[in-house]
Backbone as JSON, one array per atom type, in Angstrom:
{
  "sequence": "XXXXXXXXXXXXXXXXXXXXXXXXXXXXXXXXXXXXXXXXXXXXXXXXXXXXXXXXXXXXXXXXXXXXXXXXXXXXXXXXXXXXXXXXXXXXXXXXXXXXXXXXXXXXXXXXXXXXXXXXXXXXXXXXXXXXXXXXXXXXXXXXXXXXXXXXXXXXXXXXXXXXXXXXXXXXXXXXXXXXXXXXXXXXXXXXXXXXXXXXXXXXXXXXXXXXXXXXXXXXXXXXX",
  "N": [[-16.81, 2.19, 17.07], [-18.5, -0.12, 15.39], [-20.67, -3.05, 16.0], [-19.52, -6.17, 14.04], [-21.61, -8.31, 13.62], [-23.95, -7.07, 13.81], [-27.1, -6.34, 12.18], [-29.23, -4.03, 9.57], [-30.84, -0.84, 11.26], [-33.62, 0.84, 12.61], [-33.64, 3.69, 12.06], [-34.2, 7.94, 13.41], [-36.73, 8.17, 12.03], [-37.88, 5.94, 11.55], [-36.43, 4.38, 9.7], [-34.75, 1.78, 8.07], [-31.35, 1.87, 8.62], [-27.67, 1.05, 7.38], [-26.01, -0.2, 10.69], [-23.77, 1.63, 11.42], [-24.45, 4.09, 10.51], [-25.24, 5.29, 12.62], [-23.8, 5.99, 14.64], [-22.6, 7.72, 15.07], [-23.2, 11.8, 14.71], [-22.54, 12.74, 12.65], [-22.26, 10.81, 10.87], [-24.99, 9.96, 9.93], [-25.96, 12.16, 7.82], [-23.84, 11.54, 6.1], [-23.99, 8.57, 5.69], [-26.51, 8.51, 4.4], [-26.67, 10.63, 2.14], [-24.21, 10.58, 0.8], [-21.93, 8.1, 0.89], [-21.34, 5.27, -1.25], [-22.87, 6.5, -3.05], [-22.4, 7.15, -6.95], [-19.32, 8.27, -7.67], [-17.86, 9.88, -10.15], [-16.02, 11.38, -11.64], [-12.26, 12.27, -11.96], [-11.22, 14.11, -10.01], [-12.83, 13.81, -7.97], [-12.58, 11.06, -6.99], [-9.87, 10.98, -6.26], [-9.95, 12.49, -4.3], [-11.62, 10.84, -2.45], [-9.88, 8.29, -2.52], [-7.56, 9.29, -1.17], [-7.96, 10.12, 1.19], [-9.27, 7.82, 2.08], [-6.68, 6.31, 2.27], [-5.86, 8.31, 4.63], [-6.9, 7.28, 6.52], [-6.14, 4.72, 6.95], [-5.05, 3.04, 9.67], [-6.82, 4.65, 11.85], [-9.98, 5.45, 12.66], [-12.94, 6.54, 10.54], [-14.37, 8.7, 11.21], [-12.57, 10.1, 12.05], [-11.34, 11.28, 10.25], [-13.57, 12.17, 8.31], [-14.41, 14.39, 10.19], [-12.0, 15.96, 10.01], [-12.39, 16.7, 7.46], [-13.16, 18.65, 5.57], [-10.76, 20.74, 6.82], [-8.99, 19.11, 5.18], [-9.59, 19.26, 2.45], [-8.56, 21.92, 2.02], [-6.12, 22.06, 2.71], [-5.33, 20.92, 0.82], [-5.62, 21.51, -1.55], [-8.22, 21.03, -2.69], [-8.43, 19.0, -3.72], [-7.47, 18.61, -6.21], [-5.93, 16.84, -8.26], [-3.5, 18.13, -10.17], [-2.98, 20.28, -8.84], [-2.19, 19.31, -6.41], [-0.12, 17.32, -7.4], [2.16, 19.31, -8.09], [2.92, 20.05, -5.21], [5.98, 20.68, -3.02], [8.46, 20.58, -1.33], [8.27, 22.51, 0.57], [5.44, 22.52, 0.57], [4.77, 20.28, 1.51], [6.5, 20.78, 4.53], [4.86, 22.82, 5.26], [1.76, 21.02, 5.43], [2.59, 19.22, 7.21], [2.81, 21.3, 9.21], [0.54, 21.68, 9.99], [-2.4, 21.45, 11.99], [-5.21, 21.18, 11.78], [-5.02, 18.75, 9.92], [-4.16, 14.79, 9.27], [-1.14, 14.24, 10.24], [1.01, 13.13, 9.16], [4.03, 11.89, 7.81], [4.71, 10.14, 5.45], [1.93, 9.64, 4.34], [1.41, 12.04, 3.87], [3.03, 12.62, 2.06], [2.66, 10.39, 0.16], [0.17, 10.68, -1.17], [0.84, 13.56, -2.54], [2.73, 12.56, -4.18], [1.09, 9.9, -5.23], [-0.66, 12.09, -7.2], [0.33, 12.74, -8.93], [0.48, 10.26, -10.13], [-1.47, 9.62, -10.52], [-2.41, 11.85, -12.56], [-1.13, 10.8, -14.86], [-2.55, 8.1, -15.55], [-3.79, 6.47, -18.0], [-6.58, 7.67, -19.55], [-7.79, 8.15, -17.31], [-8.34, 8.66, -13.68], [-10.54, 7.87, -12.32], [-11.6, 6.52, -14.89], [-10.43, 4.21, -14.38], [-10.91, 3.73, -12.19], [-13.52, 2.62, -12.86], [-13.7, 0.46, -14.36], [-13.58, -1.94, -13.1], [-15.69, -2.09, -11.55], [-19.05, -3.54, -11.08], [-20.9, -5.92, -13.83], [-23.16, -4.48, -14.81], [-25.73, -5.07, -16.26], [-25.96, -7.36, -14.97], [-27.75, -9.53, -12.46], [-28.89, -7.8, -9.33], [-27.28, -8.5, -6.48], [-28.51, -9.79, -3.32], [-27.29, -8.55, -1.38], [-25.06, -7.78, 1.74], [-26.2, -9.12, 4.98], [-25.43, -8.55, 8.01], [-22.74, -6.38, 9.45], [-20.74, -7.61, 9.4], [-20.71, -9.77, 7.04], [-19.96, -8.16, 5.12], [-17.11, -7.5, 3.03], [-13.45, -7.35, 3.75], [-11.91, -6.79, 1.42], [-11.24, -7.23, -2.53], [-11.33, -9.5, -5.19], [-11.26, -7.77, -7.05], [-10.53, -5.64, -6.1], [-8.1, -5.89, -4.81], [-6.85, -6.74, -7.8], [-6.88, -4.42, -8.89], [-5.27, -3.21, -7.26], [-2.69, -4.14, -7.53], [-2.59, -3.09, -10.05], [-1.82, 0.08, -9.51], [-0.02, 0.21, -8.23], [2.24, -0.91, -9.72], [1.99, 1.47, -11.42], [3.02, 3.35, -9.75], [1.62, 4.09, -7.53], [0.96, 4.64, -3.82], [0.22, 3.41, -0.41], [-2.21, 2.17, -1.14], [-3.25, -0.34, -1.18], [-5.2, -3.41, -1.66], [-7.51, -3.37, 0.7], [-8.01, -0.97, 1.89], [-8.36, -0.02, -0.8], [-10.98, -1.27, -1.49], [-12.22, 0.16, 0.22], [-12.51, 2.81, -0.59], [-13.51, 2.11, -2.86], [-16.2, 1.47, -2.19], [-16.96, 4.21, -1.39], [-17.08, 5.53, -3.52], [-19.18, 4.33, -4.74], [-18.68, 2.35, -6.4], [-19.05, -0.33, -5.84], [-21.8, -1.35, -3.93], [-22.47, -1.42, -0.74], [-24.11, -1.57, 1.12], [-26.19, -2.28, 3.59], [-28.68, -5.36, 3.21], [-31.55, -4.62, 4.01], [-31.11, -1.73, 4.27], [-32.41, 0.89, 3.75], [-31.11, 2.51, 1.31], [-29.35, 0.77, -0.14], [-29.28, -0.32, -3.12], [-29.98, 1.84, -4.07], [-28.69, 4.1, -6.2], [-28.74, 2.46, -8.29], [-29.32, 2.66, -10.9], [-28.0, 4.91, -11.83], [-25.06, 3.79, -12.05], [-25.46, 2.17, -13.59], [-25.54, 3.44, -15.54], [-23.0, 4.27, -15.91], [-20.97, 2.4, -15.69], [-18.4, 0.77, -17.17], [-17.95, -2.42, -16.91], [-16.63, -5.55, -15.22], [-13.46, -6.02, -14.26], [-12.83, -7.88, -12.46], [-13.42, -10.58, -10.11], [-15.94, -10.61, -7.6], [-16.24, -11.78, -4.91], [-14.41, -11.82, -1.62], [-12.52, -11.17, 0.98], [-14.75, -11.98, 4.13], [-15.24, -10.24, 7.51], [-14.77, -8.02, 9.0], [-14.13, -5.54, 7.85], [-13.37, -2.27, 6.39], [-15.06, -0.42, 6.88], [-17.62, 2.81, 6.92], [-17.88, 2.44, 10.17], [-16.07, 1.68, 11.44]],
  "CA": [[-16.68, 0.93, 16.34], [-20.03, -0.84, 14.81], [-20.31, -4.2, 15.7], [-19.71, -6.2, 12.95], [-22.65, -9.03, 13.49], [-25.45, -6.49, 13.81], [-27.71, -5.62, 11.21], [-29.61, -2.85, 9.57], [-31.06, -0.51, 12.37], [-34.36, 1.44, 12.58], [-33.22, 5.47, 12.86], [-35.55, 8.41, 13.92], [-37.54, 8.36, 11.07], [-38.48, 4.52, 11.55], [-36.5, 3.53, 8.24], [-33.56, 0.68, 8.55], [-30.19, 2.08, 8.02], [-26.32, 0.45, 8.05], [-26.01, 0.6, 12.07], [-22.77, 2.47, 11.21], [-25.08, 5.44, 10.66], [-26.34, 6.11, 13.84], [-22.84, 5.68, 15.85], [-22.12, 9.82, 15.41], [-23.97, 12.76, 14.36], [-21.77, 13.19, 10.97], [-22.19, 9.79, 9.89], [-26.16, 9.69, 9.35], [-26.14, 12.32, 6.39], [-22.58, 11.0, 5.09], [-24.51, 7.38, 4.83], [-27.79, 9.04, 3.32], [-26.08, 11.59, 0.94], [-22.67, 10.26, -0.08], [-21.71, 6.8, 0.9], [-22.1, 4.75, -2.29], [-23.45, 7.65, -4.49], [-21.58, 7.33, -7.75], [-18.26, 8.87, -8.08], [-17.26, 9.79, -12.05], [-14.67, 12.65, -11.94], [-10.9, 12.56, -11.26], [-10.55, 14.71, -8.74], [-13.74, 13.14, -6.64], [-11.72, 9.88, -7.04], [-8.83, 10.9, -5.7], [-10.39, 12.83, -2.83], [-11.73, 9.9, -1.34], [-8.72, 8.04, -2.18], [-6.64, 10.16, -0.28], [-8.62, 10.28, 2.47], [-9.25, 6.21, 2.93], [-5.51, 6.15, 3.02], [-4.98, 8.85, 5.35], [-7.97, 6.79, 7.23], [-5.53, 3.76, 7.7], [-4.93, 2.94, 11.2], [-7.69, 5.81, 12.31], [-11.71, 5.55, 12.36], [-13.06, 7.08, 9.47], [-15.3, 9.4, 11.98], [-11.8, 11.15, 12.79], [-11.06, 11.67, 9.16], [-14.68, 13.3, 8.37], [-14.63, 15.29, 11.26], [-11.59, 16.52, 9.21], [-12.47, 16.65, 5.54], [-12.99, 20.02, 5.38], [-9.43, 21.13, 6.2], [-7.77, 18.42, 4.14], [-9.72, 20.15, 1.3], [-8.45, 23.34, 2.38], [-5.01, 21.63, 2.74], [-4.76, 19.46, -0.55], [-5.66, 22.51, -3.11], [-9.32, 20.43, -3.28], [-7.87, 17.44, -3.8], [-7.28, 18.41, -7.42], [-4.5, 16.01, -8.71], [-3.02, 18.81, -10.86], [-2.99, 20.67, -7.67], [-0.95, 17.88, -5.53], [1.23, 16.91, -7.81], [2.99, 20.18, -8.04], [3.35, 20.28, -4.29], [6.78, 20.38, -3.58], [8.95, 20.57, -0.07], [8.3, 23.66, 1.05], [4.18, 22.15, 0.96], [5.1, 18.94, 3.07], [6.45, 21.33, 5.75], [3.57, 23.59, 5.58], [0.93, 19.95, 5.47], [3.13, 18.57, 8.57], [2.45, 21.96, 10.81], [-1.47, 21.81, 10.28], [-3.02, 20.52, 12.87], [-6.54, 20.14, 11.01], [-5.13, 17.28, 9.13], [-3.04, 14.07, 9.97], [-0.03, 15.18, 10.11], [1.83, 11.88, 8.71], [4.66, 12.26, 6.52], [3.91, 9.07, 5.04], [0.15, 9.7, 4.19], [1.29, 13.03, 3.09], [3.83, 12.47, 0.2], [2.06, 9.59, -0.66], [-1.05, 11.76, -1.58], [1.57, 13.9, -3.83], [3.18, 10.85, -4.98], [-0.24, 9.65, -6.22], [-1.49, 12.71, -7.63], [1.22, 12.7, -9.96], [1.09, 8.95, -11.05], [-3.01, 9.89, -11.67], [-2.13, 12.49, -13.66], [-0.73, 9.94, -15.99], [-3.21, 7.05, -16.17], [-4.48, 6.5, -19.52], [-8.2, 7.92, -19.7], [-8.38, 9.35, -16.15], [-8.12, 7.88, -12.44], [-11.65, 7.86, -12.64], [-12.47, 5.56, -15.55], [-9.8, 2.82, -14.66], [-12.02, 2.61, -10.86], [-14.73, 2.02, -12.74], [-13.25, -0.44, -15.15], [-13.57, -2.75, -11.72], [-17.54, -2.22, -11.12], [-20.08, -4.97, -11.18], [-21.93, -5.83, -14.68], [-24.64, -3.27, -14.33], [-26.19, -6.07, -17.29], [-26.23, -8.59, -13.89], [-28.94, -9.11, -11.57], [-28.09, -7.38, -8.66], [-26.69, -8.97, -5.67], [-29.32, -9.54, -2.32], [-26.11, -7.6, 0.12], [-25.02, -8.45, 2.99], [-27.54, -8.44, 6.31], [-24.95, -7.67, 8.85], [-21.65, -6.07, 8.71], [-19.95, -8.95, 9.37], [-20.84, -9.88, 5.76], [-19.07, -7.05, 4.16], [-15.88, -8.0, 2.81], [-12.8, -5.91, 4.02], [-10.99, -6.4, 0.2], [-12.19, -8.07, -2.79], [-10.18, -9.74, -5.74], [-11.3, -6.62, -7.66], [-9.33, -4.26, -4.89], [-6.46, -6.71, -4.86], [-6.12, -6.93, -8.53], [-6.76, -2.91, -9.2], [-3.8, -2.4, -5.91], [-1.37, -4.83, -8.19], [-2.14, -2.13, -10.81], [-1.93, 0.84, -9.19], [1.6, -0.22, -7.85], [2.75, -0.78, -11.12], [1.92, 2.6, -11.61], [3.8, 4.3, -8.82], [0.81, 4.62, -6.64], [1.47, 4.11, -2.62], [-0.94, 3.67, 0.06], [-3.36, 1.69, -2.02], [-3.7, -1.64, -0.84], [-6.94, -4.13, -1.4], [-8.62, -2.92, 2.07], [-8.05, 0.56, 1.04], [-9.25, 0.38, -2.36], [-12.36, -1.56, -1.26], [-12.9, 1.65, 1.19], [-12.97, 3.65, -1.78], [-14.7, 1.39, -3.92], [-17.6, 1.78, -1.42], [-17.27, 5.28, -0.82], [-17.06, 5.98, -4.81], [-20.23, 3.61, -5.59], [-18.36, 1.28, -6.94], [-19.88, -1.41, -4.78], [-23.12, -1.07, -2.67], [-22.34, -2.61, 0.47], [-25.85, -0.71, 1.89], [-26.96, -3.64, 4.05], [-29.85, -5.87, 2.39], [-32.32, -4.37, 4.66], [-31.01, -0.21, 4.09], [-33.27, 2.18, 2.74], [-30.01, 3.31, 0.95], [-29.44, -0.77, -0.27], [-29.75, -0.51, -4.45], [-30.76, 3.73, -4.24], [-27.59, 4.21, -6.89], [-28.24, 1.4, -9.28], [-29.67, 3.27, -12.29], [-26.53, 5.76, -11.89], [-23.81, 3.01, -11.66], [-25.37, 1.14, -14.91], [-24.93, 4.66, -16.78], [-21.82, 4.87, -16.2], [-20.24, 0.95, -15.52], [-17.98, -0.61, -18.06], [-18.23, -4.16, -16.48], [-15.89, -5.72, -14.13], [-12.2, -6.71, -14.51], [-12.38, -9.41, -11.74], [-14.75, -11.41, -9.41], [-16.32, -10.21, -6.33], [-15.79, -13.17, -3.58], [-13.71, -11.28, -0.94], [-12.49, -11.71, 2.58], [-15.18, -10.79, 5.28], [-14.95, -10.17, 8.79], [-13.5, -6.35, 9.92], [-14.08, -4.3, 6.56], [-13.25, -0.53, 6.76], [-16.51, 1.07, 6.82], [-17.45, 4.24, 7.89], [-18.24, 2.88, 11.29], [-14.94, 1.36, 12.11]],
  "C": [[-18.03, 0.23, 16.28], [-19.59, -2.45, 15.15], [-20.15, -5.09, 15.01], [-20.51, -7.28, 12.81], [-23.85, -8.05, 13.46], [-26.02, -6.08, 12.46], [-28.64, -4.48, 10.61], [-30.21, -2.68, 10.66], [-32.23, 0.63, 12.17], [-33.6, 3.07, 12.97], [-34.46, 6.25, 13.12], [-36.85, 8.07, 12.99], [-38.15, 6.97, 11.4], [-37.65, 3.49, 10.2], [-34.78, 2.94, 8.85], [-32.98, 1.11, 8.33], [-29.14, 0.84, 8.62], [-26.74, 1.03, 9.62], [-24.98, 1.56, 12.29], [-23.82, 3.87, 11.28], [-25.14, 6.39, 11.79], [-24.96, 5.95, 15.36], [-21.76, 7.48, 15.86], [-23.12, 10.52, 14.43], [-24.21, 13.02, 13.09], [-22.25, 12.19, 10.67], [-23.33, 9.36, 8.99], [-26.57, 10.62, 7.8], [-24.99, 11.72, 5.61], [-23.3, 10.05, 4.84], [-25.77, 7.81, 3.92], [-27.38, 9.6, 1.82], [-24.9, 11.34, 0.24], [-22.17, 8.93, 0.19], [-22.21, 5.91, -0.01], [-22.56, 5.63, -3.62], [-21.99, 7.67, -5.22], [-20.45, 8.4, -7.76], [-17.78, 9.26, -9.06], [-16.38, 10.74, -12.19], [-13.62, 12.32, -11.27], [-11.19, 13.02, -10.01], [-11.91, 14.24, -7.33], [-13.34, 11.79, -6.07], [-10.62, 9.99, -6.01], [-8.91, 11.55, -4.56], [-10.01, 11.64, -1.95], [-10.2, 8.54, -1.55], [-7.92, 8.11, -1.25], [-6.48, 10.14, 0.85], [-9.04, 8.87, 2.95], [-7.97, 6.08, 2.88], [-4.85, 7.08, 3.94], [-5.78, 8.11, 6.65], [-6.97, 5.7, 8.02], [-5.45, 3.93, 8.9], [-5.74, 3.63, 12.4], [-9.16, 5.4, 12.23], [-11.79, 6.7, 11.35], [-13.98, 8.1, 10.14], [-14.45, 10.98, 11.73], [-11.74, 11.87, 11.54], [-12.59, 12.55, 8.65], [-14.71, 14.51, 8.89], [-13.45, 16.69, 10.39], [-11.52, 17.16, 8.07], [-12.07, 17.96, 5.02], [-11.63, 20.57, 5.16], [-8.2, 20.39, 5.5], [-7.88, 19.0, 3.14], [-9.08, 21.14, 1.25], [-6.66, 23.42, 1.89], [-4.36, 21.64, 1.23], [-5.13, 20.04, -1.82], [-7.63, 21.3, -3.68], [-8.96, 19.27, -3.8], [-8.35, 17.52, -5.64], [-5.75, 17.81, -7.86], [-3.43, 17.23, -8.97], [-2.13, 19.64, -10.09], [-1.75, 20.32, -6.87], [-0.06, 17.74, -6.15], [2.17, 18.02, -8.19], [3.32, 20.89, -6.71], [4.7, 20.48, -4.02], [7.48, 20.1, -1.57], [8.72, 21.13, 0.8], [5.85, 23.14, 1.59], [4.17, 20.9, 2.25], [5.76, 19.73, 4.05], [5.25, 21.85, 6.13], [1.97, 22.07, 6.09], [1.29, 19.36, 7.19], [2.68, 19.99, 9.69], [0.98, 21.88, 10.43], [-1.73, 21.24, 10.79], [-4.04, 20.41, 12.93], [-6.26, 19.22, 10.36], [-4.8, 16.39, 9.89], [-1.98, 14.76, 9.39], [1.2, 13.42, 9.98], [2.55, 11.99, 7.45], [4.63, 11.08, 5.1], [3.18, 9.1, 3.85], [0.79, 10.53, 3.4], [2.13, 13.08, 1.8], [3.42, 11.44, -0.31], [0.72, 10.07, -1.7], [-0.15, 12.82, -2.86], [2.18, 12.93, -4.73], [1.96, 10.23, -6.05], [-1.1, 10.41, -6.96], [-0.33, 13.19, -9.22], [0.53, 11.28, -10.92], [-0.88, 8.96, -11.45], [-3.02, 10.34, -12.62], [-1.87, 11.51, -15.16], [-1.24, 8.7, -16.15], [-4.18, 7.69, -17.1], [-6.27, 6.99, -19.49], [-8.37, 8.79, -18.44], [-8.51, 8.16, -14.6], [-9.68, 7.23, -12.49], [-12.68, 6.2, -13.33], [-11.61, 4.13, -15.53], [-10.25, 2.53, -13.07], [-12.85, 1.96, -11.4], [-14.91, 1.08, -13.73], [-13.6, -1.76, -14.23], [-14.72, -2.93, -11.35], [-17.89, -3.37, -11.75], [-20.33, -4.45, -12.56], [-22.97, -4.96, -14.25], [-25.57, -4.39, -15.6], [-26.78, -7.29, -15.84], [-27.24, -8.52, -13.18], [-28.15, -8.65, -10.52], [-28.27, -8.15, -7.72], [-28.23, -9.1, -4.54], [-28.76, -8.45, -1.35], [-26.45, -8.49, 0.74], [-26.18, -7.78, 4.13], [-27.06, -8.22, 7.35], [-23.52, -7.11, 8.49], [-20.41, -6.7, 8.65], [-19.86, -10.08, 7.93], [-20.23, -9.02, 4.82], [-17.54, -7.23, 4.04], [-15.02, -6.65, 3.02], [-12.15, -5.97, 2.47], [-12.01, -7.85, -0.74], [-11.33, -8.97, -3.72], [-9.95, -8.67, -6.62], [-10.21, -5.61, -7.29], [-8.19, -4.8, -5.01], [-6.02, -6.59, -6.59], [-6.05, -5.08, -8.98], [-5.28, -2.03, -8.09], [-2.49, -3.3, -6.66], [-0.97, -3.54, -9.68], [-1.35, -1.01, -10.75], [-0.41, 1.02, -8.39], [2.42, -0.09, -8.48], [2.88, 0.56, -11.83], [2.46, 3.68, -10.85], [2.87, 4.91, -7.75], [1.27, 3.99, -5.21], [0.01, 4.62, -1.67], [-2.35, 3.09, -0.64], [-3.19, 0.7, -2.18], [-4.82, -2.09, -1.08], [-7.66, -3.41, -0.3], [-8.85, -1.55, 1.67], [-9.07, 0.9, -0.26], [-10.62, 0.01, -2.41], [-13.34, -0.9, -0.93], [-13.34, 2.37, 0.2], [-13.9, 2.83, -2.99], [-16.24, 1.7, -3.57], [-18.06, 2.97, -1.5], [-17.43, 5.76, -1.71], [-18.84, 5.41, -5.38], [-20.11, 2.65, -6.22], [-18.94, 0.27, -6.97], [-20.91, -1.0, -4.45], [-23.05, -1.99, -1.55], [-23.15, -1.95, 1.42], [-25.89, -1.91, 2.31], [-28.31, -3.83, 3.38], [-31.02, -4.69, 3.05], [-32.45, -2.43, 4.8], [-31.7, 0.52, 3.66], [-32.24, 2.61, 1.57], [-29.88, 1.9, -0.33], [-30.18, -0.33, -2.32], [-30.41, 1.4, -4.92], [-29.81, 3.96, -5.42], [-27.56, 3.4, -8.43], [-28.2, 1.63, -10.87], [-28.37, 4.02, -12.64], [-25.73, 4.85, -12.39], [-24.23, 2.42, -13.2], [-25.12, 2.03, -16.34], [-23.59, 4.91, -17.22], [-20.51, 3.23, -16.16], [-19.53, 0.47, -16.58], [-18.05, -1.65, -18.27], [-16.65, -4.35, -15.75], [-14.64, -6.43, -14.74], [-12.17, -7.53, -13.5], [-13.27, -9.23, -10.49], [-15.05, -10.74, -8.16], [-16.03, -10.72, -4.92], [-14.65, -11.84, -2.74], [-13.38, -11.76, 0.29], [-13.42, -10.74, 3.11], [-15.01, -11.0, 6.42], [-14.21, -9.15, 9.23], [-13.17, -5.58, 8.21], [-13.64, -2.88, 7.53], [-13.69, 0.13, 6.52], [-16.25, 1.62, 7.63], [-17.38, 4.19, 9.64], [-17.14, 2.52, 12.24], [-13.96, 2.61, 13.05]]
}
């Protein structure tokens, strides 16, 4: 668990990262190489989806440590894939004991790979219907992680959608997780080497934002929780 007043943190190299980085082995290339880096395909969408709600109640360390055989599990966490799981897969998902093994988590993940299947344009382009103006100046970030909002009104009003749609497991806090973990957001602390690395990407591909940023902070569900 990262504390959530501290701020960026010198690593070997000498350069500031989130302090989340440097609290396991895995987490320093996950924040370098994929945390934040744009997301634009279905099925990369619904990965991390998947995987910040199988995260609930868990550190996101445990779930990494995993990834691998959820992929292995979840047909690549291709929707198309999932949603033709059927009964006979939720037994087989429940004895693996590389995943969680939550029945829950796990038909919710088929459950939602169905009700992707059927949003209009693609799971994809209705996250990123929700991104900042890439037209805006960009933000300063937050300087510790006690500044990082756990949900935003964005996450809250995209989890009123996504409801509506037969999705489960996809709450504001949740969706924020993935917002982050997609690129959606940059919640790189001000001070990150990492902090604005994405921005050219995100304005290639951004629609503009269906609703305001302001969020609750205090106990987000970053990686280092």
């Amino acid at each position: 668990m990262t504390e959530p007043g501290r701020p960026a943190e010198p690593g070997p190299d000498g350069l500031l990262r989130c302090p989340w980085a440097f609290s396991a082995p895995e987490q320093l290339p996950y924040h370098d190489e994929e945390w934040g880096r744009p997301v634009r395909d279905d099925r990369g969408v619904f990965e991390r989806l998947c995987l910040e709600a199988f995260q609930s109640g868990l550190s996101w360390l445990t779930i990494l440590r995993k990834r691998e055989n959820f992929r292995a599990a979840f047909g690549g966490f291709d929707p198309a894939v999932v949603a033709g799981f059927g009964p006979d897969d939720v037994t087989r998902l429940l004895g693996d004991a590389g995943i969680i093994r939550n029945r829950a988590k796990i038909t919710a993940a088929i459950g939602n790979a169905r009700a992707a299947l059927a949003v209009p344009g693609g799971l994809a382009a209705l996250f990123w219907s929700y991104a900042e103006d890439p037209a805006a100046p960009p933000s300063a970030g937050p300087v510790t992680m006690a500044e990082v909002p756990a949900w935003t009104p964005a996450s809250k009003a995209l989890a009123r959608v996504l409801r509506a749609r037969g999705f489960s497991f996809t709450g504001p806090v949740t969706l924020y997780a993935a917002f982050q973990a997609c690129g959606v957001v940059d919640d790189h602390l001000r001070d990150c080497v990492r902090r604005g690395a994405y921005r050219g990407q995100v304005a290639e591909i951004s629609p503009g934002r269906q609703a305001g940023s302001a969020g609750e902070s205090g106990g987000p569900e970053h990686p280092g929780s």
